[in-house]
Each structure stands twice: as structure tokens, then as C-alpha cells.
N, C-alpha and C positions, 0 to 999 in steps of 0.2 A: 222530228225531222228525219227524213230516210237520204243516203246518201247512194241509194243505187236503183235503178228502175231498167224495165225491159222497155223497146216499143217492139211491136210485132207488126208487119206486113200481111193482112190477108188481105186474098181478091172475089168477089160474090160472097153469096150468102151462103154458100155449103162451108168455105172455108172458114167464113166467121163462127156459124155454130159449131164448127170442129175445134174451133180456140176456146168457145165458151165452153162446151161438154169438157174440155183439157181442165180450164180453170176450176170447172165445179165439183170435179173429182180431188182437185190437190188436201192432201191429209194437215201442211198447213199455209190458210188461207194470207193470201198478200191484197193488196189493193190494184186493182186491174182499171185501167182506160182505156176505152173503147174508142178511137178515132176515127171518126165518120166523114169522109171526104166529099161533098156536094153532095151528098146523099140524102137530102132533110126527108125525106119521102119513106124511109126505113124506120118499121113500128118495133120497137123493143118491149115484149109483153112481158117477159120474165126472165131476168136478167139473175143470174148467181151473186149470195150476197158480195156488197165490198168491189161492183164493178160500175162504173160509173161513164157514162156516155157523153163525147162534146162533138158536138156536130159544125163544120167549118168548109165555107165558101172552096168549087172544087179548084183544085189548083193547074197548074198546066203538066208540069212533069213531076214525077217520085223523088226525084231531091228534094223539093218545094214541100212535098208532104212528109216528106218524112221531118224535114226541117221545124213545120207545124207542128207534128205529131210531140215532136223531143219539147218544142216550146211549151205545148198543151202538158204536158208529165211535169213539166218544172214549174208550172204554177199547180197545178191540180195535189202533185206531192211536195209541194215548197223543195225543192229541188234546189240546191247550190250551184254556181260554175265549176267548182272543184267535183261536184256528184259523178258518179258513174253512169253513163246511160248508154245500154247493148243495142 
């Protein structure tokens, strides 16, 4: 059980492959979630290991997502109420 997770905020696809190149360089590897915002249309060919994609209906405003995204981390990493999440 982990009791701390990031969510990350990127916007288009430059910024996301710049989050993935960040992750697949790290010396040591954590487990990564990719939140996909109404996006289903976006192909993940090769993904660094240890990161895992949940793709969800798009929401209306960045609270809403970010809100999903914290939700998606707390089940994906069993995540507690008491856990840290940045």
C-alpha cells in the first residue's frame, strides 16, 4: 500500500510525452497514471514501464478533473483518505 501519489496536469500531446520522457529517464522507477480526459481517441504505442493509462468521460471544468484524476490514483494505487496526494 503507498501512502503518497502525484497527479500531474498536462495539456496536448507535446506536454504529455514530455511527462512520459521525465518518467522514463527517473533512476528510481515509481508507478505512474496517465489520466486521459474524454480523450478515447488517443493511441498509447509505447508507454515506459510501471505506467498505466485510465481513460474517463471529459468533464466540464479542471476541478472536476482533477477531482477524477485524485479518485483514479486512489483506487489504481489503493490509496487511503489519510494518503498524501500533490
Amino acid at each position: 500500500m503507498r501512502s503518497a501519489a502525484a497527479v500531474v496536469c498536462t495539456y496536448g500531446r507535446a506536454s504529455l510525452c514530455e511527462l512520459l520522457a521525465c518518467v522514463e529517464r527517473q533512476t528510481y522507477a515509481l508507478p505512474v497514471l496517465v489520466f486521459v480526459d474524454g480523450a478515447s481517441e488517443l493511441r498509447f504505442d509505447r508507454l515506459p514501464p510501471l505506467v498505466d493509462v485510465v481513460s474517463a468521460p471529459r468533464q466540464r471544468s479542471l476541478g472536476l478533473v482533477r477531482r477524477a484524476a485524485v479518485e483514479a490514483a486512489r483506487e489504481q494505487f489503493y490509496l487511503e483518505h489519510d494518503s498524501a496526494i500533490l
